[in-house]
C-alpha angles and dihedrals in degrees: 000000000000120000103260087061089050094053088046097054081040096060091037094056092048098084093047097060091037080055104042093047102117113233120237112270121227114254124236123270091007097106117063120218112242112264106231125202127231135180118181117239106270111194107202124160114250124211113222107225136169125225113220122172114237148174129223116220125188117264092220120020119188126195102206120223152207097245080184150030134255140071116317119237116182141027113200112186137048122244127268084016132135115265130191125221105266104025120137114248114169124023116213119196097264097178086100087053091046090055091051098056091045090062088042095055093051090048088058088050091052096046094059086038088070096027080061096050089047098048089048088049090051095041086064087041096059088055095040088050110125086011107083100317117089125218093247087064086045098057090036096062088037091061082045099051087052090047085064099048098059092043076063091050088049105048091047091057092047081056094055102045082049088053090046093050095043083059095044083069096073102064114210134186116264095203144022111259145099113298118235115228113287126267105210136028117237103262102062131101120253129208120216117254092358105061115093119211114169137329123245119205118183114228111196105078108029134172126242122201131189142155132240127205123237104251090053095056105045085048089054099046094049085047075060100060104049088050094241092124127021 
């Protein structure tokens, strides 16, 4: 057999040992079986309900005011904290206050001083009337006696307004709430019924606001009306 008859059985016999190679089998326990997830069917009722974004605003809000003038002093509470109703504040001098009420109250002890001595005089003149005393003297220390009483009405109530003003220096808090940052340092002067000092917002109850768009509405109110939601 020449070569060219060699090379040509050679090429013909190739593909019949690369097929009939056998493949490598798998070994046992080298491949790993798929882990496979399951969750059990859970039935829940589920409440149908609407997000909407909001703000909360105070039921009652206070700006807290000078009620009187003069330099402030003191300053008795730390900002963004919880005050009470009643709880002093702000501090304003009050020794001109206290002076005040000090001249007020002697002029009250002055007044019914003189309103004693006058009722005393008219009280003689009634008995001495028509006996050596005229009517015209009698009417004279009577005018007299009612001058001085309401001298006395007058002076009391100068005490009073002195009292209420000497109070007004100590500033409290009108209502329970958290207390803003404050508006002005101890050592200024403060103006009555201008100066600011700090703000006061209650915080139990509160208000919450919010908007709802157009589509939801008109879905829940006719949800409403066919008594499906309160």
């Amino acid at each position: 057999m020449n070569a060219k008859a060699w090379l040509l059985l050679l090429l013909s016999c190739c593909p019949l040992v690369i097929g009939c190679g056998s493949s490598p089998t798998p070994q046992s326990g080298s491949a790993q079986n798929p882990e496979v997830l399951v969750s059990l069917t859970v039935t829940e009722k589920v409440t149908d309900h609407e997000d909407f974004p909001g703000r909360m605003e105070a039921v009652n809000a206070v700006e807290v005011r000078a009620r009187v003038n003069g330099y402030l002093e003191k300053a008795h509470f730390k900002e963004g904290a919880d005050v009470k109703e009643g709880d002093v504040l702000f501090e304003i001098d009050s020794r001109p206050y206290q002076a005040e009420l000090a001249r007020t109250e002697g002029n009250v002890v002055q007044s019914e001083g003189r309103l004693q001595r006058l009722e005393a005089d008219y009280q003689r003149a009634a008995r001495l009337l028509g006996k050596g005393i005229s009517q015209e003297e009698f009417d004279k220390v009577a005018g007299d006696r009612t001058e001085a009483s309401g001298a006395v009405t007058t002076a009391k109530a100068n005490r009073d307004v002195a009292n209420l003003n000497l109070g007004y220096t100590k500033v409290k808090a009108t209502l329970s709430g958290r207390v803003s940052r404050r508006f002005i340092d101890p050592g200024n002067m403060v103006k009555a019924d201008e100066t600011a000092f700090t703000t006061i917002d209650s915080l139990d109850p509160i208000y919450t606001y919010f908007d709802v768009d157009e589509r939801t509405t008109l879905r829940r109110q006719r949800l409403v009306r066919d008594n499906k939601i309160k």
